[in-house]
C-alpha positions as a Markdown table, in Angstrom:
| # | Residue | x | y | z |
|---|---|---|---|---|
| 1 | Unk | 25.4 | -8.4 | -15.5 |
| 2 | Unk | 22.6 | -9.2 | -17.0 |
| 3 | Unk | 18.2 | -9.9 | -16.4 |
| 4 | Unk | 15.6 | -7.9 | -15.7 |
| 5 | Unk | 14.5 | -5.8 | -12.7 |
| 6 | Unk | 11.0 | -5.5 | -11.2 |
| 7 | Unk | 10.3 | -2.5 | -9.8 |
| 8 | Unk | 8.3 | -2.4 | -7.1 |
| 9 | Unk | 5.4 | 0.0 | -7.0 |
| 10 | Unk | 4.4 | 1.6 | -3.4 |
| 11 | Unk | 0.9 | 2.0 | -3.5 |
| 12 | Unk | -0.7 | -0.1 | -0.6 |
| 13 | Unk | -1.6 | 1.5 | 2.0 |
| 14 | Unk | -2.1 | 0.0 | 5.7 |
| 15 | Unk | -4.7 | 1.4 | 8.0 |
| 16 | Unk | -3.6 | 0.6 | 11.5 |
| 17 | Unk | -5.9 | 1.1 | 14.9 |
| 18 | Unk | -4.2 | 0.2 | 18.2 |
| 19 | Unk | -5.6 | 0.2 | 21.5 |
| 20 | Unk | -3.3 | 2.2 | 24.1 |
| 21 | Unk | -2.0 | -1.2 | 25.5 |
| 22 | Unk | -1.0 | -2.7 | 22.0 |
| 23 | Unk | 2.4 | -4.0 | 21.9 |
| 24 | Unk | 5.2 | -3.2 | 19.6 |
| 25 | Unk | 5.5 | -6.4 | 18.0 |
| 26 | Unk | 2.2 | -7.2 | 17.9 |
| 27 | Unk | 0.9 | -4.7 | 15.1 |
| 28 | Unk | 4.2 | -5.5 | 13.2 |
| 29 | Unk | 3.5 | -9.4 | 13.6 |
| 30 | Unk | -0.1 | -8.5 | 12.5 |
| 31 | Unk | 0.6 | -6.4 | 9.6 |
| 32 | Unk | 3.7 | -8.8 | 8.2 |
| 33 | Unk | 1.3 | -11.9 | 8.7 |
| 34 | Unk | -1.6 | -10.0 | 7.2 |
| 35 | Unk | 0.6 | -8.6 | 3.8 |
| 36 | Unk | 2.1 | -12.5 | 3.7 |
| 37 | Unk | -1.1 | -14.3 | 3.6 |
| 38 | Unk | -2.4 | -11.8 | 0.8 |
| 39 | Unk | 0.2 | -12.5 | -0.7 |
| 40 | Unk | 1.8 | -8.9 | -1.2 |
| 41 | Unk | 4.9 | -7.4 | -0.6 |
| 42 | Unk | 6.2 | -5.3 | 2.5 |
| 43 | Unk | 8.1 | -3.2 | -0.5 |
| 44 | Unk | 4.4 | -2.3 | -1.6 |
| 45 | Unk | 3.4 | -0.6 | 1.3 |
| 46 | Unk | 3.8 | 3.6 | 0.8 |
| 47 | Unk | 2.8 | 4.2 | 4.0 |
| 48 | Unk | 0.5 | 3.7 | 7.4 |
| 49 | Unk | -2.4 | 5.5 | 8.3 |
| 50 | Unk | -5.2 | 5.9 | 11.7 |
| 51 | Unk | -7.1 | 7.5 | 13.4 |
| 52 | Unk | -6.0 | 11.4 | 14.8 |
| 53 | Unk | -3.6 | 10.8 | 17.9 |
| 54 | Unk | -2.1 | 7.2 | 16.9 |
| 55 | Unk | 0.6 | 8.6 | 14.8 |
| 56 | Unk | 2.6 | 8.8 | 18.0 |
| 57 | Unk | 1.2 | 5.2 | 19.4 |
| 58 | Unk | 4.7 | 3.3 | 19.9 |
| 59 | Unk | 3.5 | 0.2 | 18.1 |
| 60 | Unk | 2.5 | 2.3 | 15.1 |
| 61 | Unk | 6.1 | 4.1 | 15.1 |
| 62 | Unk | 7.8 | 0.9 | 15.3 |
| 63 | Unk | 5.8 | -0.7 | 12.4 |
| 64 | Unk | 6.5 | 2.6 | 10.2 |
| 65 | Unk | 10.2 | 2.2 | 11.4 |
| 66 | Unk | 10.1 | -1.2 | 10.3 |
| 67 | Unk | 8.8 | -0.8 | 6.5 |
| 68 | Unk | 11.8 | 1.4 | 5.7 |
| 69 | Unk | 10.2 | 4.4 | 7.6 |
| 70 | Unk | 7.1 | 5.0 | 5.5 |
| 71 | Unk | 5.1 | 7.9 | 6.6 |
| 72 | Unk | 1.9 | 7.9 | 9.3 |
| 73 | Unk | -1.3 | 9.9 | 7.9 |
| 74 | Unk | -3.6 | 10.5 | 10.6 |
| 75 | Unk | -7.5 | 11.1 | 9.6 |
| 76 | Unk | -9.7 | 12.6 | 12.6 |
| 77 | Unk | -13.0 | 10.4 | 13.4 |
| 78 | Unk | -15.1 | 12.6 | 11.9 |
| 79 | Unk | -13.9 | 12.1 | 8.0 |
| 80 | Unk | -13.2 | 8.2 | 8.8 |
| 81 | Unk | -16.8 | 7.9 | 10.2 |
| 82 | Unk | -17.7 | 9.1 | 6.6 |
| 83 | Unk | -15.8 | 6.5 | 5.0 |
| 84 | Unk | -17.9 | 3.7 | 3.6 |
| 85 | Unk | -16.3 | 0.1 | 5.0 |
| 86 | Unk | -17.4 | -3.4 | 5.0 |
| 87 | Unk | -16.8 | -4.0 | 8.7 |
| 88 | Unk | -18.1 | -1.4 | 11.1 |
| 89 | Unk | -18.0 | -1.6 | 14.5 |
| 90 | Unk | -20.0 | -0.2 | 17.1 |
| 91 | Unk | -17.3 | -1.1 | 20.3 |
| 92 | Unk | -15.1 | 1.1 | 17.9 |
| 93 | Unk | -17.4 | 3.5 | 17.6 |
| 94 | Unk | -18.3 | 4.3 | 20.9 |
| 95 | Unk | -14.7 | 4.3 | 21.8 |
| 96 | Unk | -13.3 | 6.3 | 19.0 |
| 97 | Unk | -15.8 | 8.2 | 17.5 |
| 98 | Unk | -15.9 | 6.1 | 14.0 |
| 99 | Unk | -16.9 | 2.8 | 13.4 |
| 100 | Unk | -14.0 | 2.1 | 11.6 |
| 101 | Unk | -10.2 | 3.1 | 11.8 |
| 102 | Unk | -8.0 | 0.6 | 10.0 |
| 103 | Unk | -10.5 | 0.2 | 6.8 |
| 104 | Unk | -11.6 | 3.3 | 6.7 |
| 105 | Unk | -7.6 | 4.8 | 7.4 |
| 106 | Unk | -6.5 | 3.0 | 4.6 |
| 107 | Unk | -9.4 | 3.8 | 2.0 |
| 108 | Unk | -8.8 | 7.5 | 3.3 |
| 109 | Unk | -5.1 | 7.6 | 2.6 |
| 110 | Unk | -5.5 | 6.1 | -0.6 |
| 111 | Unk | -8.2 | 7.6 | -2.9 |
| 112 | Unk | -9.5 | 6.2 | -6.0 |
| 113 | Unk | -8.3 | 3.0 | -4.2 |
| 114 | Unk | -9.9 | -0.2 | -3.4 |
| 115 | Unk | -9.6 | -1.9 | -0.3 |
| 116 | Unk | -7.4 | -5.5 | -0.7 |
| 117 | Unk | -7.9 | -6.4 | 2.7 |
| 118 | Unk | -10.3 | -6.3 | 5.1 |
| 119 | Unk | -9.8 | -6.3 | 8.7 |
| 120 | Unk | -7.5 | -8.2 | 10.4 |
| 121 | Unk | -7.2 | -8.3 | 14.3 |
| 122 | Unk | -5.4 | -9.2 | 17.4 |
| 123 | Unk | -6.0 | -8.5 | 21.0 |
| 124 | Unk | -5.7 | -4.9 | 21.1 |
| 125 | Unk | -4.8 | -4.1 | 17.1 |
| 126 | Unk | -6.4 | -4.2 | 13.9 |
| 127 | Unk | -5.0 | -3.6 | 10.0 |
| 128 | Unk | -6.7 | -3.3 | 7.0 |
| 129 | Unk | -5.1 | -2.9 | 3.4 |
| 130 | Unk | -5.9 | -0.6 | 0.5 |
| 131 | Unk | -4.1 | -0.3 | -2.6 |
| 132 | Unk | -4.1 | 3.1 | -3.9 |
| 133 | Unk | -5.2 | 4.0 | -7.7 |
| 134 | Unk | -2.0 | 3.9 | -9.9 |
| 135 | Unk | -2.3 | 6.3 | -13.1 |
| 136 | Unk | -0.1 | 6.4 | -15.9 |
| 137 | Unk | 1.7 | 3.6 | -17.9 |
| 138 | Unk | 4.6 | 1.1 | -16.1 |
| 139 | Unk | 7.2 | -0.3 | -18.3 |
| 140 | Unk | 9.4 | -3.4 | -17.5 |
| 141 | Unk | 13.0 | -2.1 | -18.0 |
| 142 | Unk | 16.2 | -4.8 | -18.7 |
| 143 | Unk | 19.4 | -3.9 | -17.7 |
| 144 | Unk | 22.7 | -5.3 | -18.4 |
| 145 | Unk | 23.0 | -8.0 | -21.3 |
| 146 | Unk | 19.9 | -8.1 | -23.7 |
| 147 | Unk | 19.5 | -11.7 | -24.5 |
| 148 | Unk | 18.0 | -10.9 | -28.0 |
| 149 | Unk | 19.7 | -11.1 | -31.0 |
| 150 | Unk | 21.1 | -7.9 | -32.4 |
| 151 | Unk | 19.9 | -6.1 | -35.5 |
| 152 | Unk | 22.5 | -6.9 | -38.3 |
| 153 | Unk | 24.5 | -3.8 | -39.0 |
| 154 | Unk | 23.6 | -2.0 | -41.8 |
| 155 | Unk | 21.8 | 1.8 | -42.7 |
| 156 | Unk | 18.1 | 2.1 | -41.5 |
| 157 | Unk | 16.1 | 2.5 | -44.8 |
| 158 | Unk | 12.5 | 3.7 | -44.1 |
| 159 | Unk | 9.8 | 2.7 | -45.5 |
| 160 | Unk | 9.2 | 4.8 | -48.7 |
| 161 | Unk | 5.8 | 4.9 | -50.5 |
| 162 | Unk | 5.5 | 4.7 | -54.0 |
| 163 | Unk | 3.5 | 7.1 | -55.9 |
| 164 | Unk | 2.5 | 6.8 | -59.6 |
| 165 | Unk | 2.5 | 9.9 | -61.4 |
């Protein structure tokens, strides 16, 4: 066996809102369309997150069912309506208590983050995508055959300096 393996890292987040009558398959249509056409990877996402309440929402369950089971934050309005976002809305607002939930979900799940995405909707759902702030180093790792030559055989001399007396 050999070649290298990518590993994956999960650090996109996906802020969902759904209204009560959103269907199952149409946040998960939504959020697949949405991760395609930017062109990332469902592997990517680390988990979901709303507003307080939608955890629960069917849709939202299915969608976190359907990305391996990620996890559901949920943020109450009052910290998202504190969240800086590029696409308030004042229907959302009114009807929600925060001008934003899928931006300002995903920015809140995923701080130190930047937001990939902006909003995205259908009839009665909206995602946005943030990808959270990755510290430390990543290393690509082979496994199997190494395709390089080997090092000849032979004892490791070190490098020795020479001094004058």
């Amino acid at each position: 066996m050999s070649g290298l393996v990518a590993v994956v890292p999960r650090t996109l987040v996906v802020g969902v809102g759904a209204s009560s009558g959103a269907e199952r398959t149409e946040v998960l249509r939504l959020l697949t369309d949405t991760l395609r056409e930017a062109g990332l990877d469902r592997a990517e996402v680390a988990r979901l997150a709303t507003v307080t309440g939608k955890a629960d929402h069917p849709a939202v369950r299915w969608a976190a069912d359907h990305l391996a089971g990620v996890p559901v934050d949920e943020h109450p309005p009052e910290a998202l309506a504190g969240v800086p976002v590029p696409n308030p809305s004042a229907a959302v607002g009114t009807a929600v208590g925060t001008a934003s939930v899928a931006e300002a979900a995903a920015l809140a799940s995923a701080p130190g983050g930047r937001l990939l995405v902006a909003k995205r909707k259908s009839a009665r759902a909206t995602v946005a995508i943030a990808r959270a702030a990755v510290h430390g180093r990543h290393a690509l790792l082979a496994l199997g055959d190494d395709p390089r030559p080997a090092v000849p055989p032979g004892p490791y001399e070190p490098h020795r300096a020479h001094h004058r007396p």
